[in-house]
N, C-alpha and C positions, 0 to 999 in steps of 0.2 A: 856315701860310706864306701869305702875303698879298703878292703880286706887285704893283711900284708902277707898270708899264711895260709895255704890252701892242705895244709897236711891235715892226716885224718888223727880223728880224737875217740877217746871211748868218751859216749853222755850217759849221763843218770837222769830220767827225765819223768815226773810224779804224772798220774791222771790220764797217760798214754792209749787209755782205750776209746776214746772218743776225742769229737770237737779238734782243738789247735794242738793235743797232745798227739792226738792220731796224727795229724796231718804234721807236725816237726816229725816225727820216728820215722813217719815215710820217706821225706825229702832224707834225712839224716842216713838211710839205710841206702837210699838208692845214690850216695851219695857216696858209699861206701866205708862209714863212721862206725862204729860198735855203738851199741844203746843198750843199755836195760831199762826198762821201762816196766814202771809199776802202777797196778790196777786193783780193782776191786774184784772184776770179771778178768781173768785169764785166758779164758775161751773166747774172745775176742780179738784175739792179738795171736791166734792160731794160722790164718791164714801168711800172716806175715811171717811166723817164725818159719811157716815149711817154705818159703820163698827165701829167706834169709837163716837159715839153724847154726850158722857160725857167728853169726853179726848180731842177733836179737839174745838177749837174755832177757822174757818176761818175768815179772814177781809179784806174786800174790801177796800183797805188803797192806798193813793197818796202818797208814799215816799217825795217828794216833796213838800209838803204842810206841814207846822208842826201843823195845826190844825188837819187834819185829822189822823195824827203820836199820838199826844198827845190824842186823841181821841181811838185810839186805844188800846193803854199802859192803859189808862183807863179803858177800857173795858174786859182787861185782869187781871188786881188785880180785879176786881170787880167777874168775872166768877172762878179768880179760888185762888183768898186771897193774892196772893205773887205773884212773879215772880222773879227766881232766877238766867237762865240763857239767855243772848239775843243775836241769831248769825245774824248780818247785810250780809246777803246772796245776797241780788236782785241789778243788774247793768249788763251791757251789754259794746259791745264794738263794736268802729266806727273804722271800717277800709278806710284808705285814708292816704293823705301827709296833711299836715301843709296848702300847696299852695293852696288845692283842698278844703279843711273842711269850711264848711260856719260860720260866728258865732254861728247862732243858732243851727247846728250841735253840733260844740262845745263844747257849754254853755249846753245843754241836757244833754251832756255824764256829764257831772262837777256835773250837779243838782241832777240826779239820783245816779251815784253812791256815789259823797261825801257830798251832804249837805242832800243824802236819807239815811246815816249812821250820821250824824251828828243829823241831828232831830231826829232819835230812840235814841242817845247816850243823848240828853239835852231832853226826854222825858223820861227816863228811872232812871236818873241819879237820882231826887230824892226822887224814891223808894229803890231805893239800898241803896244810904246812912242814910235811916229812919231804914233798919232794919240790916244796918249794914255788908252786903254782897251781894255777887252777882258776876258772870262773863260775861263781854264781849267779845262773841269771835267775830274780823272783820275778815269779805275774803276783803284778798287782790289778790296778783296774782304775779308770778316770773316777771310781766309787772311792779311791783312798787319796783324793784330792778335793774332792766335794761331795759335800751330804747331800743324802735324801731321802726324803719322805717313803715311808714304807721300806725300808734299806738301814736299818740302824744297825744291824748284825752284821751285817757286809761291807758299810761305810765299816766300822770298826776293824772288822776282820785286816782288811783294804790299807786303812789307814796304819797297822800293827806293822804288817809287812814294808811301808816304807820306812818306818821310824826305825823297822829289825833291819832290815837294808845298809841304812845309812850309818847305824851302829858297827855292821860288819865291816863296812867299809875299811871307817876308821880302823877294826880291830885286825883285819887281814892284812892291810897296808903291806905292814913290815914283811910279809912271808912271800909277797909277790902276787897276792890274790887277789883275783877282781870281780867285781861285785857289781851287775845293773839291778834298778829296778823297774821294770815294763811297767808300763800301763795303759794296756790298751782299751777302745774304746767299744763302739758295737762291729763287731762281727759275725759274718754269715756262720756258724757254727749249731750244732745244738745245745748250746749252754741255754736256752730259752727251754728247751723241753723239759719231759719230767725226768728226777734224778738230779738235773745241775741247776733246774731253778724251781725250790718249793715254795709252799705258801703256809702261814701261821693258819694252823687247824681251829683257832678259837678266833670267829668271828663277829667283831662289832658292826652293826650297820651302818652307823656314822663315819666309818673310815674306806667304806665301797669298797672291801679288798674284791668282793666278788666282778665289781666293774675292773677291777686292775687286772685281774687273772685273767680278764677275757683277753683285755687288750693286750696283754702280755704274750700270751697265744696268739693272739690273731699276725703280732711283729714278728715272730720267727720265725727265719725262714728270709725276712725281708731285709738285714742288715745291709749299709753299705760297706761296711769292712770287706776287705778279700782275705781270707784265712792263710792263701798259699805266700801269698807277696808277707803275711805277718811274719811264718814261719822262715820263710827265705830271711829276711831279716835276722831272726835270731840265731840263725847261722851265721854269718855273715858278721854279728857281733863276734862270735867264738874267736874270730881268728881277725881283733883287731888288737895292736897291742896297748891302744890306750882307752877301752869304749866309755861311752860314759854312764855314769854312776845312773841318772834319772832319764827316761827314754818316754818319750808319752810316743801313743800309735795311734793314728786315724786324725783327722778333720774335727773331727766331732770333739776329743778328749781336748787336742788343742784349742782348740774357741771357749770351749767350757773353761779349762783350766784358767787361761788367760785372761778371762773375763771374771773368773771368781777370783784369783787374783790382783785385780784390779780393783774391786769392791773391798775386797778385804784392808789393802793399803789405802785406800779411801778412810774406810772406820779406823782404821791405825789412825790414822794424819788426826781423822776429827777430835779422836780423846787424847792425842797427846799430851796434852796441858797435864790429864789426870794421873796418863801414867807414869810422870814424871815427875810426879808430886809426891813420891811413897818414901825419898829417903830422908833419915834425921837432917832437921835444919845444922 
């Protein structure tokens, strides 16, 4: 990847107090970019504003609300005149089966992570197209390219943001706006602890959530992702002028993807006979 554009941007970048959110704001700041950066905890992102009070705009923002979304986005052209790049970072994941996940479980994991990129995407949107540019980067995750077991809230969530991605794509074209969608795979981060990765509170014993939990615990901390080399990257996309739309990160996301991939065009090939039997003779 070879960056054409080393000029500095204002970013808008969700979930900024911890894990790969922390760590883009820092690279971004010492990098001398403007950021607001929005969080659930503000006192966390203290440290950084007394090292940067000209460059950091933190925000106490409900991804979830789109008042409080568009209130933000506001308060970001207003502090820093533009805003050119915005990465939908913040979302979490509910481990459990289908059987076990309450609605409201659920419907949580859905609100946060895709109608909490959805509202910065219809809050954002038209800034971008007033001045004619702009990039959206979304995290997805190698969970919205294959399912799995114990993950159906997350696979979905996952899966929403590629399909809202690829939609935007299309719909931004004309105005000059670009659009990736990450997905990256395991990384050294605290997205394993508690906060960014829960567990369905109604447990069956048929489905070992309690053996998952341990194990689940026992791997954080142990990823082979490097979080800094992620972040570096998704700068690095900012200032390319054609990046691409779908980015998978890590070893791991790639083998998986490309081999579920595989299988899948496998089951295509097998029924084709069937599904190409559906139109009137």
């Amino acid at each position: 990847m070879n960056p054409q554009n080393n000029s500095q941007k204002v970013w808008f970048v969700t979930g900024a107090s911890k894990g790969l959110g922390l760590a883009l704001i820092t690279l971004l700041l010492s990098k001398g970019h403007k950021v607001a950066a929005t969080t659930r905890n503000i006192a966390a992102l203290q440290q950084l504003y007394d090292a940067y009070p000209d460059m950091l705009l933190p925000l106490a923002v409900d991804l979830t609300a789109d008042e409080s979304v568009a209130a933000a986005v506001a308060k970001t052209i207003r502090a820093f005149g533009r805003l050119d790049v915005v990465v939908t970072n913040a979302g979490y994941s509910l481990v459990g089966s289908l059987e076990e996940m309450t609605d409201l479980e659920f419907r949580q994991t859905i609100d946060v992570n895709v109608f909490g990129t959805v509202n910065v995407i219809r809050a954002v949107m038209p800034h971008f197209r007033k001045q004619q540019s702009g990039h959206f980067i979304t995290i997805s995750s190698n969970a919205g390219y294959v399912g799995f077991a114990n993950a159906a809230s997350y696979n979905a969530s996952k899966f929403a943001v590629i399909g809202i991605s690829e939609a935007l794509a299309a719909e931004a074209k004309p105005f000059g706006i670009k659009v990736t969608v990450v997905a990256p795979g395991q990384f050294r981060t605290n997205f394993m602890d508690k906060g960014s990765l829960t567990f369905a509170k109604n447990r069956i014993p048929v489905y070992n959530l309690d053996a998952a939990e341990a194990q689940w615990t026992e791997f954080s901390g142990q990823q082979q992702g490097d979080p800094e080399k992620l972040v570096k990257i998704l700068v690095d996309l900012s200032h390319l002028s054609h990046p691409p739309l779908h980015l998978l990160l890590g070893p791991d996301t790639y083998t998986m993807v490309m081999e579920h991939r595989q299988k899948e065009q496998e089951e295509i090939a097998a029924w084709k006979s069937i599904t190409l039997s559906t139109d009137f003779d």
